[in-house]
C-alpha positions, 0 to 999 in steps of 0.5 A, spaced: 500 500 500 503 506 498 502 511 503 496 516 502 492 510 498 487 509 504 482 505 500 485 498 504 484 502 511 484 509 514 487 515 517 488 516 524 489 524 524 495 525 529 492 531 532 487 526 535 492 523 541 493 530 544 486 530 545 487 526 551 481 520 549 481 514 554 482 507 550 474 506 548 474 514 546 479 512 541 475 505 539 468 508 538 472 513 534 477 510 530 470 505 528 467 511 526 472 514 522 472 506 519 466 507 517 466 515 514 463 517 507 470 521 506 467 526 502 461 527 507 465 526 513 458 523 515 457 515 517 451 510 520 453 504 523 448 501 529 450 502 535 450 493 536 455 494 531 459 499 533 460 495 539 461 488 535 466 491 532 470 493 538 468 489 543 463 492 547 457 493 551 451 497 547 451 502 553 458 503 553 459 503 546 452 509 548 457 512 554 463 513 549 459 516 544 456 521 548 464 523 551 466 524 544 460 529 543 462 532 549 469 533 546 466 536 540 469 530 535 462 527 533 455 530 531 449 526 533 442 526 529 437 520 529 434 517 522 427 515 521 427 509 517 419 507 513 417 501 514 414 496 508 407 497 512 409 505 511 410 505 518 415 510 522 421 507 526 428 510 528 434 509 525 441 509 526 443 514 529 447 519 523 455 521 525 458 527 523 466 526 524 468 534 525 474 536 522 480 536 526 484 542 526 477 546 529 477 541 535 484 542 536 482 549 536 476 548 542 480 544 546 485 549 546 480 554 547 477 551 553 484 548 557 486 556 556 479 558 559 480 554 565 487 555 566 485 563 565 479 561 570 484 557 575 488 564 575 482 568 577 480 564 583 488 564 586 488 572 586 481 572 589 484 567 594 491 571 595 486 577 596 482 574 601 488 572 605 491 578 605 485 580 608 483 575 612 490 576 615 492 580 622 498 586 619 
């Protein structure tokens, strides 16, 4: 296979390993990207196959897909298939794999608002000490 040819596999960013995912995060993610349109950066595998395919509970394969939304790496939105009976049910749920470099970005921009907040509370507390002590 020459390098940049991914039509027997996929590419993992390198991005992804600063983000800090635990081992499920990363195999909910790698099976999603996996399985991702490339053009569309969307996919629909079930749950239970998600979960076959890296060997874990559906309600774990669940919890790892709400952690990686909350991380911003994944957009969920439910499907409605139509029965032959002309019936309505839910589908898969459809995933949008965002690109990389603005989760990067969003995850920069929360570790310094955190720290900026962090810094904060130390001067308040530096104050109130200052205040609190007899001089």
């Amino acid at each position: 296979m020459k390098y940049g040819n991914y039509r027997d596999g996929f590419f993992l960013p390198n991005e992804l390993f600063q983000l800090g995912l635990d081992y499920g995060e990363l195999a909910v993610y790698s099976f999603l990207k996996r399985c991702e349109n490339r053009k569309t950066h969307q996919c629909w595998p079930s749950i239970k196959t998600i979960g076959e395919a890296v060997g874990m509970s559906e309600n774990t394969v669940r919890k790892y897909i709400r952690q990686l939304e909350e991380r911003g790496l994944i957009t969920t939105e439910p499907t409605e298939v139509i029965t032959k009976s002309s019936g309505r049910r839910n589908g898969n749920l459809l995933f949008t794999l965002r690109p990389i470099g603005e989760v990067i970005d969003q995850h920069y921009d929360r570790q310094l608002a955190e720290l900026e907040l962090a810094t904060e509370r130390q001067r308040v507390a530096k104050l109130l000490r200052a205040r609190e002590s007899p001089t």
